[in-house]
C-alpha positions as CSV (number, residue, x, y, z in Angstrom):
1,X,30.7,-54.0,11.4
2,X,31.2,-50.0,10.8
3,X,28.2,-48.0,11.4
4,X,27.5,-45.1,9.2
5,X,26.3,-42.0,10.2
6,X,22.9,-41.3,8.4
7,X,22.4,-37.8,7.0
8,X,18.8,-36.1,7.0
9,X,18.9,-34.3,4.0
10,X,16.9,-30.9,4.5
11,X,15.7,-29.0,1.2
12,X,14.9,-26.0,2.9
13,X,18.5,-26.2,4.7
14,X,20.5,-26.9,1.2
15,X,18.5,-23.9,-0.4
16,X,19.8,-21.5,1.6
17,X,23.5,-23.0,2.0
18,X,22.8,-22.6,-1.8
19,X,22.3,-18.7,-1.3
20,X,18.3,-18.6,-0.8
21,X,17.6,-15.9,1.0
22,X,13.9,-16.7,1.3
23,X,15.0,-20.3,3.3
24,X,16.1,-18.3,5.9
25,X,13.0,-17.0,6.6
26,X,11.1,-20.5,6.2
27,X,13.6,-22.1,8.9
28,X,12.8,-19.5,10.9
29,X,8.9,-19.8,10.9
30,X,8.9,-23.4,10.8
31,X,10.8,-23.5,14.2
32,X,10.6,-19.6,16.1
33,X,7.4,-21.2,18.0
34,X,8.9,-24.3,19.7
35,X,12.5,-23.0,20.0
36,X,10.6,-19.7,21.8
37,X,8.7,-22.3,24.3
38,X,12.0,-24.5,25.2
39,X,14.0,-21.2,25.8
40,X,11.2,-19.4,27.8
41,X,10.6,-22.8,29.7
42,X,14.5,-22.5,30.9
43,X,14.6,-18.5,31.6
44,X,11.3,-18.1,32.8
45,X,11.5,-14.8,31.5
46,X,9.6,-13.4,27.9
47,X,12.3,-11.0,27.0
48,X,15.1,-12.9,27.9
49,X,13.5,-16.0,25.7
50,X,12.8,-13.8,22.8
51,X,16.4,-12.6,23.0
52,X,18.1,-16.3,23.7
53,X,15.7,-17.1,20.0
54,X,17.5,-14.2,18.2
55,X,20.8,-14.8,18.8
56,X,19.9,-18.5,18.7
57,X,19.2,-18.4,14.8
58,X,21.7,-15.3,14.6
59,X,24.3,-18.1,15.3
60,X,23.0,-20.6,13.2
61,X,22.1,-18.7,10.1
62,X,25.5,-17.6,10.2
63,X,27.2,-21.1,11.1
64,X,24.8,-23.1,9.1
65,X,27.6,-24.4,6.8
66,X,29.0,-26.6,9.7
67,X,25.4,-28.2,9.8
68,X,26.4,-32.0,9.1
69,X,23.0,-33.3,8.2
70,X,23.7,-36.0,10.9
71,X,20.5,-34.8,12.7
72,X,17.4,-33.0,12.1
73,X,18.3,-28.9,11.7
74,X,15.3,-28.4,14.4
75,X,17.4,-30.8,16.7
76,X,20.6,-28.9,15.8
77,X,19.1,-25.5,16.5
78,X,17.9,-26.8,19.9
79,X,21.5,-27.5,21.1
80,X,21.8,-23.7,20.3
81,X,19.0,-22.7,22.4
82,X,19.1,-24.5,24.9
83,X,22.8,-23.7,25.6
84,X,22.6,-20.4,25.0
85,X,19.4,-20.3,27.5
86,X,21.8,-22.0,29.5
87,X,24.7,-19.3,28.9
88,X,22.1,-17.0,30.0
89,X,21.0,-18.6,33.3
90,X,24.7,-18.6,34.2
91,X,26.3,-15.0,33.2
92,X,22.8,-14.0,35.1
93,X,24.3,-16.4,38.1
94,X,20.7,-17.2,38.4
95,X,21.6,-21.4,37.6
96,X,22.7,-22.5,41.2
97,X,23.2,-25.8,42.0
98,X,24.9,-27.3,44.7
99,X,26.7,-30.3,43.8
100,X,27.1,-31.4,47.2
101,X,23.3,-31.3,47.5
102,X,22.8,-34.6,46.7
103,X,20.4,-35.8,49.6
104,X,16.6,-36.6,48.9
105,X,14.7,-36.7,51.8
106,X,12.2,-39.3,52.2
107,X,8.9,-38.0,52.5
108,X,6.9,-40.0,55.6
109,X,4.3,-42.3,53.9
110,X,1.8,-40.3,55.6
111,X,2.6,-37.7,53.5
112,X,3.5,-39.7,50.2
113,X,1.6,-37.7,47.3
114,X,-0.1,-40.2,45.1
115,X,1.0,-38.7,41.5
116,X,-1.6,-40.8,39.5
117,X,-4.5,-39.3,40.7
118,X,-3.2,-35.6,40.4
119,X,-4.7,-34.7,36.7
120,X,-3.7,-31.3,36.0
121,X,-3.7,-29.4,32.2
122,X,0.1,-28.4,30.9
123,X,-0.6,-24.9,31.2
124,X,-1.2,-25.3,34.6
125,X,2.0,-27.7,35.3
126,X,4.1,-25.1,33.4
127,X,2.9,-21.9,35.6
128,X,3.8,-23.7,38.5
129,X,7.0,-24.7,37.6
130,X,7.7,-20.9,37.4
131,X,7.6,-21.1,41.1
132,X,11.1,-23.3,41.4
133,X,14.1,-22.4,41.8
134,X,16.1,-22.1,38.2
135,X,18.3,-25.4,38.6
136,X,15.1,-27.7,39.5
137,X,13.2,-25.6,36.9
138,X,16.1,-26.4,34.4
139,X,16.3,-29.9,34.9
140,X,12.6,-30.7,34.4
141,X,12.4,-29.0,31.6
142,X,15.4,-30.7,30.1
143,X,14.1,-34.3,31.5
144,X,10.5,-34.3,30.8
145,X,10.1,-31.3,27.9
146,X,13.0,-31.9,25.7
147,X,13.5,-35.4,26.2
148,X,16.9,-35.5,27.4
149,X,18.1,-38.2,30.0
150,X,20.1,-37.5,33.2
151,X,23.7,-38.2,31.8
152,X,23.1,-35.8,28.5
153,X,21.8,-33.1,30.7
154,X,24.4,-33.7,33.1
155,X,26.7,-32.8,29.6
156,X,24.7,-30.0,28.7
157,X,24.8,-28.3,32.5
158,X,28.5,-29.2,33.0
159,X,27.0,-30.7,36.4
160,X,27.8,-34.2,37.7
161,X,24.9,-37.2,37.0
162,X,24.3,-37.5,40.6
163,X,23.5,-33.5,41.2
164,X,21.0,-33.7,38.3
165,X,19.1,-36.6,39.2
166,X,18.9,-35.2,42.9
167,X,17.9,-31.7,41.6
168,X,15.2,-33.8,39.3
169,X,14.2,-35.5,42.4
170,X,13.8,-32.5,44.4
171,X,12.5,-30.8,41.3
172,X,9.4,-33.3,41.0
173,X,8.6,-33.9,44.7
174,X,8.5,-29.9,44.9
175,X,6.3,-29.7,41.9
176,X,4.0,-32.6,43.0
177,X,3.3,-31.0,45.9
178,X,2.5,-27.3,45.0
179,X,0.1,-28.7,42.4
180,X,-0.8,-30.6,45.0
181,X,-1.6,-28.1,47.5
182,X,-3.3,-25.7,44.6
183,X,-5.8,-28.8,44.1
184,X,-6.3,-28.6,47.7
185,X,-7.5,-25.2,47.8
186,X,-9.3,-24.9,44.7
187,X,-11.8,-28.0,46.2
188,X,-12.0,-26.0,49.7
């Protein structure tokens, strides 16, 4: 049995491989907004994300005739952002992971953090994740913002599987736990 790859036709995509000008700039407002919040959720950083957006579409404007239609163009431009976020991260040196840091400690059940009665509002979750370091920041965003699983984001990061599920791990207990201990001292 062969499988064929399906195509998503885009109108606005085959206007301006057709030379409309005026596409461009519909692409561009359709998806400036939530290409802006996955590159600012990797960099952490508002200049840097607005930067990482323009040369994101720079590079896809300008290579948009290699678009295959065998995903969505938002999907497409994604890839773009987040590995050039990525790019970023690393000619910055700031993406440091230790592959050999593969260890999760086992948190005593005295101290186990119950995560289903922590209710907390996005922007909340997302200002605290500011406070990680930018490999468990990274990998969250990647896992539970984008979507991706552990094996395509060990692909995207050039890390092995077993490095990003331990930084996901450390990622989420370290999360839990800040949130946690900001509940704490908002009831006291």
């Amino acid at each position: 049995m062969e499988l064929a790859a399906e195509y998503v036709k885009d109108e606005i995509v085959e206007r301006c491989l057709q030379g409309d000008a005026g596409g461009y700039t519909v692409l561009y407002k359709r998806y400036a907004t939530s290409m802006f919040n996955t590159t600012l959720r990797i960099v952490n950083n508002k200049k840097d994300a607005e930067d990482v957006l323009q040369e994101a579409f720079t590079d896809a404007f300008a290579n948009l005739q290699t678009f295959n239609f065998t995903s969505t163009f938002g999907a497409w431009l994604k890839k773009i952002v987040i590995n050039k976020s990525l790019n970023l991260l690393r000619k910055g040196k700031l993406l440091v992971i230790d592959p050999n840091d593969t260890i999760i400690e086992k948190i005593p059940e005295a101290e186990m953090i119950d995560e289903e009665h922590i209710h907390l509002q996005v922007a909340k979750i997302k200002k605290t994740m500011q406070l990680l370091n930018t490999g468990q920041r990274t990998v969250l965003t990647l896992y539970l913002f984008e979507g991706y699983d552990h094996e395509e984001i060990s692909e995207i990061m050039n890390i092995a599987p077993v490095t990003v599920r331990s930084q996901y791990m450390r990622a989420k207990q370290k999360l839990l736990t800040l949130l946690k201990n900001d509940n704490d001292a908002e009831r006291a």
